[in-house]
PATI-545118 format. One record per atom (N, C-alpha, C, O): residue in one letter; x, y, z. Coordinates in pm, whole numbers, plus 50000, padded with zeros to 5 digits. Example, Ala and Ser with C-alpha at 12.3 -4.5 7.8 and 13.67 -1.06 7.14 Angstrom:
<rs>
a513194943150780;a512304955050780;a513204967050780;a514244966850846;s512854977550708;s513674989450714;s512905000350787;s513415011450804;
</rs>
This chain:
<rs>
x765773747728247;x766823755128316;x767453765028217;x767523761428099;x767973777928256;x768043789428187;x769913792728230;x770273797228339;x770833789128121;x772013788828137;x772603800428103;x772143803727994;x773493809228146;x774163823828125;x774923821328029;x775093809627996;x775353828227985;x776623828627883;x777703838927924;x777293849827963;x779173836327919;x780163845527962;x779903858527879;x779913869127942;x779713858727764;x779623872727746;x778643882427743;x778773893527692;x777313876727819;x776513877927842;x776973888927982;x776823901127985;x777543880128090;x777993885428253;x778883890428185;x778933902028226;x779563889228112;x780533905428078;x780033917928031;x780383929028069;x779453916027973;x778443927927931;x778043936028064;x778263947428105;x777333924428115;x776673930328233;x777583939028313;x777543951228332;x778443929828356;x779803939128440;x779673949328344;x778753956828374;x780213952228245;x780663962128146;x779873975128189;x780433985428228;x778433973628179;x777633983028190;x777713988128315;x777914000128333;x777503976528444;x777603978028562;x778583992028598;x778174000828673;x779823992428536;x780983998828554;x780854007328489;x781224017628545;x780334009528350;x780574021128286;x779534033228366;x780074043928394;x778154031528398;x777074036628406;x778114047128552;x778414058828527;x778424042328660;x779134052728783;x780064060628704;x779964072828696;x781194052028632;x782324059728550;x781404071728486;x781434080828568;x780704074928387;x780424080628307;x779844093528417;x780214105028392;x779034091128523;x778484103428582;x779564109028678;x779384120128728;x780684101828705;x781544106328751;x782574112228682;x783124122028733;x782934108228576;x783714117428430;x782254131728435;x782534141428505;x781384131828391;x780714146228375;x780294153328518;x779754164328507;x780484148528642;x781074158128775;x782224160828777;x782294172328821;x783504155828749;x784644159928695;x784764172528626;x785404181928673;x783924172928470;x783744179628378;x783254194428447;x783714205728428;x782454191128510;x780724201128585;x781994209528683;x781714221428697;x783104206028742;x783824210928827;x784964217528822;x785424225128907;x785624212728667;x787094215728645;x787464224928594;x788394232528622;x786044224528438;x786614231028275;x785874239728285;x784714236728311;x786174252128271;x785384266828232;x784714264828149;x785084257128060;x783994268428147;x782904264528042;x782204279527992;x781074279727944;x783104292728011;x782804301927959;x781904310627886;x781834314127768;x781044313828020;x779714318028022;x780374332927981;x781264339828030;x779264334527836;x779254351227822;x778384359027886;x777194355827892;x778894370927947;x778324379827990;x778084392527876;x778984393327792;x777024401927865;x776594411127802;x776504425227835;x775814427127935;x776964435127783;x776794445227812;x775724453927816;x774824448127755;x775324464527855;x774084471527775;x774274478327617;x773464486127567;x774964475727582;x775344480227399;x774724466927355;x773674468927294;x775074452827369;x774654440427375;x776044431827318;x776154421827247;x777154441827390;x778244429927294;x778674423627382;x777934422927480;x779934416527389;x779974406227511;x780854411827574;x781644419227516;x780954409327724;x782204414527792;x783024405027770;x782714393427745;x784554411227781;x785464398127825;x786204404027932;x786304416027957;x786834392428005;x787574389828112;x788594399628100;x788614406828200;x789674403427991;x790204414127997;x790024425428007;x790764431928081;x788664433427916;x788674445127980;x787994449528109;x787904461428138;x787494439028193;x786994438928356;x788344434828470;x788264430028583;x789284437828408;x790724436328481;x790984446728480;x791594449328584;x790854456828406;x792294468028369;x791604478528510;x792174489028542;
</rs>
C-alpha cells in the first residue's frame, strides 16, 4: 500500500493553483501595460507619440 504525505498534497495543490494564476497574471499583463512598440520612419529613426500629435 502506497501512503501520501501532507506535503506531498500540498505541493500538489500548490502547483494546481499556481499553473491558472500565472496565465492569468500574463493575460492581465497581454491587456493592461503598453508595451511600446516602436514605429520607424523612412529616415529609419523612430517615431514618437509626440511628434504624431502636434
Amino acid at each position: 500500500m502506497v501512503s501520501v504525505d501532507t506535503p506531498l498534497i500540498l505541493t500538489a495543490i500548490g502547483i494546481m493553483l499556481a499553473v491558472p494564476a500565472t496565465f492569468m497574471f500574463a493575460n492581465w499583463v497581454r491587456k493592461n501595460v503598453d508595451h511600446g512598440e516602436a514605429r520607424f520612419g523612412p529616415d529609419g529613426k523612430v517615431i514618437s507619440d509626440e511628434e504624431t500629435k502636434r
